[in-house]
N, C-alpha and C positions, 0 to 999 in steps of 0.2 A: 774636254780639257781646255783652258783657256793658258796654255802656255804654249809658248813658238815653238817647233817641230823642226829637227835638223833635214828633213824630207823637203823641206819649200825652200832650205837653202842652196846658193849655186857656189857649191865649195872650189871648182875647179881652180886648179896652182894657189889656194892658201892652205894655209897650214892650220889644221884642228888639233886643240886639245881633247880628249876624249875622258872622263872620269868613270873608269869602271868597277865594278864590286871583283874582283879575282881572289876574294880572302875562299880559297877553296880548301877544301879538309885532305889532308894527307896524312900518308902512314907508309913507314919505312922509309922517309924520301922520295914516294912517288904520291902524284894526286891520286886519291881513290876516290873522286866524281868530281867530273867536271863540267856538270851542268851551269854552272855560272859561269863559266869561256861564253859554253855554248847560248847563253843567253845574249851575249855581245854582239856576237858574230853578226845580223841583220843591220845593224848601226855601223860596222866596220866593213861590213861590204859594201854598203850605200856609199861607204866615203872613200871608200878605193873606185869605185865604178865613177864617181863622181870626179876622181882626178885630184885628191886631197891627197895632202902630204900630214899621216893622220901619229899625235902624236897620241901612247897610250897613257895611263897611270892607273894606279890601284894601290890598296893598304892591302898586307897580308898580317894576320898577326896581331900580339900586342909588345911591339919591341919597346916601346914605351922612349920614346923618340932617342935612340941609340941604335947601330949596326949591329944586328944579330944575324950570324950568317945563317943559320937552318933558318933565316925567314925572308933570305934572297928570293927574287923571281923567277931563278934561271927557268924552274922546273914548267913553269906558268908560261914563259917564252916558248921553248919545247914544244910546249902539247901547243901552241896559242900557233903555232908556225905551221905545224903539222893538219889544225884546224883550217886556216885561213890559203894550204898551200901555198905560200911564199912566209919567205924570210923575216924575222921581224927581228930588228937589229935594238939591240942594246942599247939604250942611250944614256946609263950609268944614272947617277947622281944619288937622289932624287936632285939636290942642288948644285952648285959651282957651275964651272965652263964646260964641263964633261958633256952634257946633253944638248948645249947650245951647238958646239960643235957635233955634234952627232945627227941633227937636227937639220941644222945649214946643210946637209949633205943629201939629206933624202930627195928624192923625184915624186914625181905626182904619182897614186895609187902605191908609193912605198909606208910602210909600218916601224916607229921605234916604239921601245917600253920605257920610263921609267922605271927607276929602282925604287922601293917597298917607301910610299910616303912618308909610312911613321918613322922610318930611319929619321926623319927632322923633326926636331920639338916643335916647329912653328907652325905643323900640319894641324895637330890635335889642339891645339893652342888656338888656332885659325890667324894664325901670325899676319898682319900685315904688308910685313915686308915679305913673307914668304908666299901670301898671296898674290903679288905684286908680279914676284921674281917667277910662278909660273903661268901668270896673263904674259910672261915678257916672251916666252915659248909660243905664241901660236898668234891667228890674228881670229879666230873663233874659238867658242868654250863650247862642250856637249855633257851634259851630265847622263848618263846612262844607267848609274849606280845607283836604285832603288835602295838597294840594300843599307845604302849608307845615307838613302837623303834626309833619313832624324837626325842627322849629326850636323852640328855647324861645324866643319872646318874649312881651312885654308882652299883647298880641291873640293868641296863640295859647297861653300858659301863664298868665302871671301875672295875667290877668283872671278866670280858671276860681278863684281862692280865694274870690272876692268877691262873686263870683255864682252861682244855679244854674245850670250847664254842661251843655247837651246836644250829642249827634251832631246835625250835620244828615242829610237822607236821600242826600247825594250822600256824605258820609264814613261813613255808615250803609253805601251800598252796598260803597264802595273796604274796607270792611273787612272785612263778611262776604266777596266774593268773592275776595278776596287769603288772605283765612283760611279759606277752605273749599278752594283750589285747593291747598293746603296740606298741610290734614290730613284733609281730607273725600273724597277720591279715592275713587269703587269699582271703579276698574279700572287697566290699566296706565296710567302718567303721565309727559312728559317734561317737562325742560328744558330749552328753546334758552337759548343764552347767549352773546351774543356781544363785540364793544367790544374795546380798543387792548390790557389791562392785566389780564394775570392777578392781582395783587395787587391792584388795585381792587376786584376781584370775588371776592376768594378765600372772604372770610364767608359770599357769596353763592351760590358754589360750594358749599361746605363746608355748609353748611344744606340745599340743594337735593338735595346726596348722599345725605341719609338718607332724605330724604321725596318721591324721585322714584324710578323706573324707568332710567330713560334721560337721558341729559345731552349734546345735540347744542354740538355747540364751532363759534363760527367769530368773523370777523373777526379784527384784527390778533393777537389772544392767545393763535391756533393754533401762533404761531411759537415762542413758548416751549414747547409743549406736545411739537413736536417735537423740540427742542432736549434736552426731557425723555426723548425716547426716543433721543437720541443722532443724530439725523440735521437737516439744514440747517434751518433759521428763515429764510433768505432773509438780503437786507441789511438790514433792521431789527434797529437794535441792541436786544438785548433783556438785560432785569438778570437779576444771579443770585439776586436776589428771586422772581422773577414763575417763573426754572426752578424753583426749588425748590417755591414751590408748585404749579405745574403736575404736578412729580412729586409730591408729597405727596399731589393729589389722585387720580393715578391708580394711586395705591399706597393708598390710602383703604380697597378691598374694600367701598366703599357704590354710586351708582349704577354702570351700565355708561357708561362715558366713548369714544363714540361723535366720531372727529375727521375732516376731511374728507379723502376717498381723493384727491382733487386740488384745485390754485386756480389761480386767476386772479393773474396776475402783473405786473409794469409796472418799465423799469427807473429810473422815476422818482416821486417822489410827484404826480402830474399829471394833471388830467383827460382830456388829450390823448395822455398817453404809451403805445405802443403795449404794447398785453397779448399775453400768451401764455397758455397752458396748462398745468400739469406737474403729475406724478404728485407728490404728496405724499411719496414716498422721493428725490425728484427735484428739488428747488427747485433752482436757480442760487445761487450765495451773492451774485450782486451783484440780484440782482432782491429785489424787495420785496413780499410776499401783499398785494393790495387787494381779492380775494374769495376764496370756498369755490368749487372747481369746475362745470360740469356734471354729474361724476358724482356727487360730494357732495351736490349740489342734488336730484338725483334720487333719491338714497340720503333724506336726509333728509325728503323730500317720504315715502317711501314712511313711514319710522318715524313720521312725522306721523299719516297715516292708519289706525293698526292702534292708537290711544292714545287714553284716556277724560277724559284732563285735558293742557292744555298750558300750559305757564307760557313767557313768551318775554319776553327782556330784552337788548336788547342786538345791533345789527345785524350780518349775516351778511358786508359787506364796506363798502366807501365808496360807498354806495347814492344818495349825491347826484349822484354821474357816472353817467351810463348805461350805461361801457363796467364800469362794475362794481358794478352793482347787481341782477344777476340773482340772485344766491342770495338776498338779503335778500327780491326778489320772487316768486321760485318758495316761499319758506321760507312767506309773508306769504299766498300762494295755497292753498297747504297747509294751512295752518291755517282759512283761513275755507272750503275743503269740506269739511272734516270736522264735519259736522253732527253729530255725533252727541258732540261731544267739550265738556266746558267749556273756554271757552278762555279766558286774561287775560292782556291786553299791559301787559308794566310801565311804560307812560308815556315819556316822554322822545323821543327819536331813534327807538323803535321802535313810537311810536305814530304817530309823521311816516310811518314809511314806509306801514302799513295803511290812514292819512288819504288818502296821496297816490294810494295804488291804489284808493280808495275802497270798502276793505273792512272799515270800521270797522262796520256794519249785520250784519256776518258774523259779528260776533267776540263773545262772550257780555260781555266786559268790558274798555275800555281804560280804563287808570287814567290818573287826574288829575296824580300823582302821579311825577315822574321819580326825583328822590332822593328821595324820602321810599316810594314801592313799592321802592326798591333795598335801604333802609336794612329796611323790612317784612322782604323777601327772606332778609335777613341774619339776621333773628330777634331784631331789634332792637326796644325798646320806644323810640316814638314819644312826644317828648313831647308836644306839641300831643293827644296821644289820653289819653296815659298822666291828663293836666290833668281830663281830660271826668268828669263825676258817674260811679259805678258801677250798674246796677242793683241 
């Protein structure tokens, strides 16, 4: 990583800004996962141990720069307090005087929050003056928010001119292991890749092809791929976009493009609707792929196992029904026995499913980061990173 490290600074008695991702998923009014807290926490110990007076911020939501109260942080404070065992005081705003004063008050190794960024239009906006107004909060910037460093805003870009700007060690991490799974390989390496939309993904294809071995395909975007070799896609309609690049990619001569010998089928988009089986030269044109087969599963499990790096993005079918969530699970098993391999999940829906199988302890790295490890993928510079000091 060639960007500065909040680790080599000596934060004692200044005051950090801290930029974290805390858009966590609830239901009923309480968090139901709070692995992005818990992703922080190593950045926010470092800066209490270190004797910073550490200030927090996070987007929750899309209040679409208006006060919406179900999108308060209170709940995020709570668990964030209960994580960190001390206190972490309020500091209102996200703008006015509220936080300055709340702010002026802390001691070294104490914690406030911000209130939800997007409450202000000039977050999303990457406003100026609203950049300006929370470099005027601290005398150091940390970005820690992976999650959010595709996004140019205000807290993720436009504060990094004003202030000195470091990685945190959780975007310390998501960077080296996204960039070492990359270009750092020493042995053979694939890509899973799965999701609706060969065009969504084609950057991500397309990059992947130079700098992998192997490129296992599943979910609904196999159906172009056949369509690319001239045989049925099922009844999902599929553009002349997504065939073209399906064939463009496996007319590429970069990696081996590796598609499922059979799927799982259903003649309705429904959790209920009954599946079948069929040979991948074989679809029905009124049925529709909602998985990769068992032999595919098993095919794919195998090329798992004999590979020294796995990059995987992108679910193997509609893994939230159980009548068609086995490739994503055999895929997801696969990877976490192979002990021997680096492995990194790129966040999003295909970190749900590793969470859900509770094989996230198995897996060298699940990113924080759903669009933003996609947009990585792509070979894309990140601004939220691109903003960070150099070394």
């Amino acid at each position: 990583m060639n960007k500065r490290s909040i680790r080599d600074v000596d934060v004692d008695g200044k005051t950090v800004l801290v930029r974290v991702d805390f858009n966590v998923p609830m239901r009923d009014g309480a968090i139901s996962d709070d692995s992005r807290i818990k992703a922080a926490l190593p950045t926010l110990k470092l800066l209490k141990d270190g004797g910073a007076k550490t200030v927090i911020c996070s987007h929750f939501g899309r209040p679409k720069g208006r006060v919406v109260e179900e999108m308060r942080l209170g709940p995020v404070l709570t668990r964030l307090s209960e994580l960190l065992e001390v206190a972490v005081h309020n500091a209102e705003g996200p703008n006015g005087n509220g936080p300055n004063q709340a702010i002026s008050q802390l001691e070294s190794g104490e914690f406030a929050i911000l209130e939800n960024l997007r409450f202000e239009p000039g977050e999303e906006a990457n406003d100026a003056d609203f950049s300006k107004y929370l470099a005027s909060l601290a005398d150091i910037y940390v970005n820690d928010a992976f999650g959010a460093a595709h996004r140019a805003h205000a807290s993720t870009a436009g504060i990094a001119q004003h202030l000195p700007a470091y990685a945190g060690l959780l975007m310390e991490r998501e960077l080296e292991m996204l960039s070492n799974s990359l270009d750092s390989s020493t042995g053979p390496a694939v890509a899973i890749v799965g999701g609706a939309k060969v065009a969504d993904k084609i950057q991500v294809l397309r990059n992947l092809a130079d700098k992998v071995d192997t490129i296992l395909v599943g979910g609904g975007m196999v159906a172009a791929f056949f369509e690319a070799q001239g045989q049925s896609g099922g009844a999902a309609p599929v553009s002349e976009d997504d065939v073209a690049a399906a064939r463009m990619l496996l007319d590429s001569g970069g990696a081996n493009v590796v598609l499922p010998a059979d799927v799982v089928t259903a003649p309705q988009f429904h959790e209920d609707s009954p599946s079948s089986i069929h040979d991948s030269s074989d679809i029905p044109a009124a049925e529709l792929i909602l998985d990769i087969g068992p032999r595919a599963s098993k095919e794919y499990a195998r090329i798992i196992s004999l590979v020294s790096t796995i990059i995987w993005n992108g679910p193997m079918g509609v893994f939230e029904w159980p009548e068609f969530a086995n490739g994503s699970a055999t895929v997801a098993n696969a990877v976490a026995v192979n002990k021997k391999a680096t492995s990194v999940i790129g966040g999003g829906s295909t970190a749900e499913i590793v969470g859900a199988l509770g094989l996230v302890e198995q897996i060298s790295h699940v990113s924080t980061g759903g669009g933003a490890s996609l947009e990585f993928l792509e070979g894309k510079v990140l601004p939220g990173v691109a903003a960070l000091d150099d070394i």
